[in-house]
Residue, then its C-alpha position, 0 to 999 in steps of 0.5 A: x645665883x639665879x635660876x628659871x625653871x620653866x617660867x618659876x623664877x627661884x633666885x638666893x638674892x635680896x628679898x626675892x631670895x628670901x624664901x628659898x633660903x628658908x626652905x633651903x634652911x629647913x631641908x638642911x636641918x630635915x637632912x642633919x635630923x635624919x643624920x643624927x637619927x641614923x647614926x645616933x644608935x648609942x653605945x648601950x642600944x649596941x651592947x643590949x643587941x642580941x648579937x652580944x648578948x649571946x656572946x657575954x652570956x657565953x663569956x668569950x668572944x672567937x675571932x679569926x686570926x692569921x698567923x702567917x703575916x707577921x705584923x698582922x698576925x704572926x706567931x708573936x702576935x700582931x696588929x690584928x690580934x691586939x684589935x681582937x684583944x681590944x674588941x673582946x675588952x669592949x664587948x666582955x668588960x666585966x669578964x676574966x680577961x685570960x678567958x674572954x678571947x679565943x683566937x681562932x686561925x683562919x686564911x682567905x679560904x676559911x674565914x668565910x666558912x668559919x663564919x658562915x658555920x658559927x665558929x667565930x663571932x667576926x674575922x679581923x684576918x685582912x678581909x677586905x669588902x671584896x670579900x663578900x657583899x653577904x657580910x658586913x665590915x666595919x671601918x677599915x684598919x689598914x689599907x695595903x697598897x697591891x702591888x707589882x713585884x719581879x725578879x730581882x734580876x729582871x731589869x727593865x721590862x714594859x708593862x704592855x702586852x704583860x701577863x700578871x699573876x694574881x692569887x686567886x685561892x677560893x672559887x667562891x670569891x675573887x680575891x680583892x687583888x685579883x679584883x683590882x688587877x681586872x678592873x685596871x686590864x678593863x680602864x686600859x683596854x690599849x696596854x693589852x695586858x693578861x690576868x692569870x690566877x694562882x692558887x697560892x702565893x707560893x705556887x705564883x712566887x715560884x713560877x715567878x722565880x723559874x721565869x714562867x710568870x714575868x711578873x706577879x700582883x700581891x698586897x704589900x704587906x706579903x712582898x715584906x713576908x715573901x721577898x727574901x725567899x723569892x728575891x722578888x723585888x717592889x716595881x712600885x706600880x700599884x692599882x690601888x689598895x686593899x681596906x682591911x675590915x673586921x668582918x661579921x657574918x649576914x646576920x651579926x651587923x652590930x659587931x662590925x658597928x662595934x668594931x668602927x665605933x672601937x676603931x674610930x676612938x682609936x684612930x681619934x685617940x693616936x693609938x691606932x698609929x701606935x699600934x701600927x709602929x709597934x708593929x712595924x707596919x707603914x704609917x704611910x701609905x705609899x702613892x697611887x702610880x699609873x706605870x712602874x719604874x721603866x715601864x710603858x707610859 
């Protein structure tokens, strides 16, 4: 490899190239310190933080929850309430077990309330980082393919000069669906298609169903709650997917830190792949495709 800037000859070749190499040497080693400094910040900094601190001195940690998607977080509990239990264990081991956690129920409206007024520590609610740029997220748990559901009985239909419904439920914050149907409308500006916002599932599902909405986009994991009573059915069109995060307010950084430290050692550990067949989640993600089946190519 050899190249000339403006007459300064730097090639990585014989004895000539020597040089460069040790610079190039010494800069990676600069880049892989400051990597190591940036990510270094141990588990015991973390747990002395004011953050948590607070908290154990209260002896309880609140999280929201939903109890409306059942593998997630349904009346008999789910992925997202078993990773609060472990959350709460993390930050509070010394505490009364029956007592250090308060599950708090949220839906996309109000988790963001609810942390914005103190009344939860984080929200592990399938928030996504569309939510809000003011929060941070930890490592994503789940990632939920969005896609395109009719009619049962539609049968074939072209994708072209569609209206699409996506839920949009809080006027503060686009909702990650409705996020990514936009983006796919503006990368494909030919197909001419149409956005329409619902203000709940149910409301888009039922238009759907009486034949005012041809076709609707929501998360995978509410076509399994919604299809029966809808009779909709998967086209298997998605436009990408939705990396559910614990969530912490602007000013709590260091419990989503937690968070993906906990969910780093679960995933390394195999569990969090147990966790998701005990709840009868995916294990795999479903692919990415341009076009439903019977629809415009």
């Amino acid at each position: 490899m050899q190249l000339n800037f403006r007459r300064v000859n730097i090639t990585f070749i014989g004895d000539a190239g020597r040089p460069w190499r040790r610079a190039c040497a010494v800069l990676l080693a600069i880049v892989a310190l400051v990597l190591i400094a940036v990510f270094s910040r141990t588990q015991p900094q973390l747990m002395s933080s004011a953050e948590v601190l607070s908290i154990q001195e209260r002896g309880m940690l609140r999280v929201g929850v939903r109890y409306d998607v059942p593998g997630m977080g349904g009346e008999e509990g789910g992925l997202e309430h078993e990773l609060a239990e472990l959350l709460a264990a993390r930050i509070l081991p010394e505490a009364d077990p029956n007592a250090r956690l308060r599950l708090v129920e949220v839906n996309s409206m109000t988790m963001g309330t609810k942390l914005d007024d103190g009344s939860v520590d984080v929200v592990i609610a399938m928030a996504g980082s569309a939510m809000s740029s003011q929060y941070h997220y930890s490592a994503s748990y789940y990632s939920d393919p969005c896609v395109l559901v009719a009619r049962r009985d539609a049968g074939h239909f072209e994708l072209a000069d569609m209206e699409i419904g996506a839920v949009q439920s809080n006027k503060l914050r686009t909702s990650p669906e409705r996020l990514l149907l936009l983006a796919y409308i503006e990368a494909h500006p030919s197909m001419r298609l149409k956005a329409t916002a619902w203000a709940s599932y149910p409301d888009m599902l039922g238009a759907l169903q009486r034949g005012q909405l041809p076709v609707a986009l929501l998360p995978q994991l509410y076509v399994a709650r919604y299809e029966e009573t809808y009779d909709i059915v998967d086209t298997g069109f998605s436009p990408g997917n939705i990396d559910y995060a614990i969530c912490s307010g602007s000013d709590s950084a260091v419990l989503a830190e937690i968070g993906t430290r906990m969910l780093e050692e679960l995933r390394q550990s195999g569990e969090l792949q147990r966790l998701y067949m005990k709840h009868g989640l995916p294990q795999q993600l479903i692919q990415v495709v341009e076009t439903p089946a019977g629809g415009n190519r």
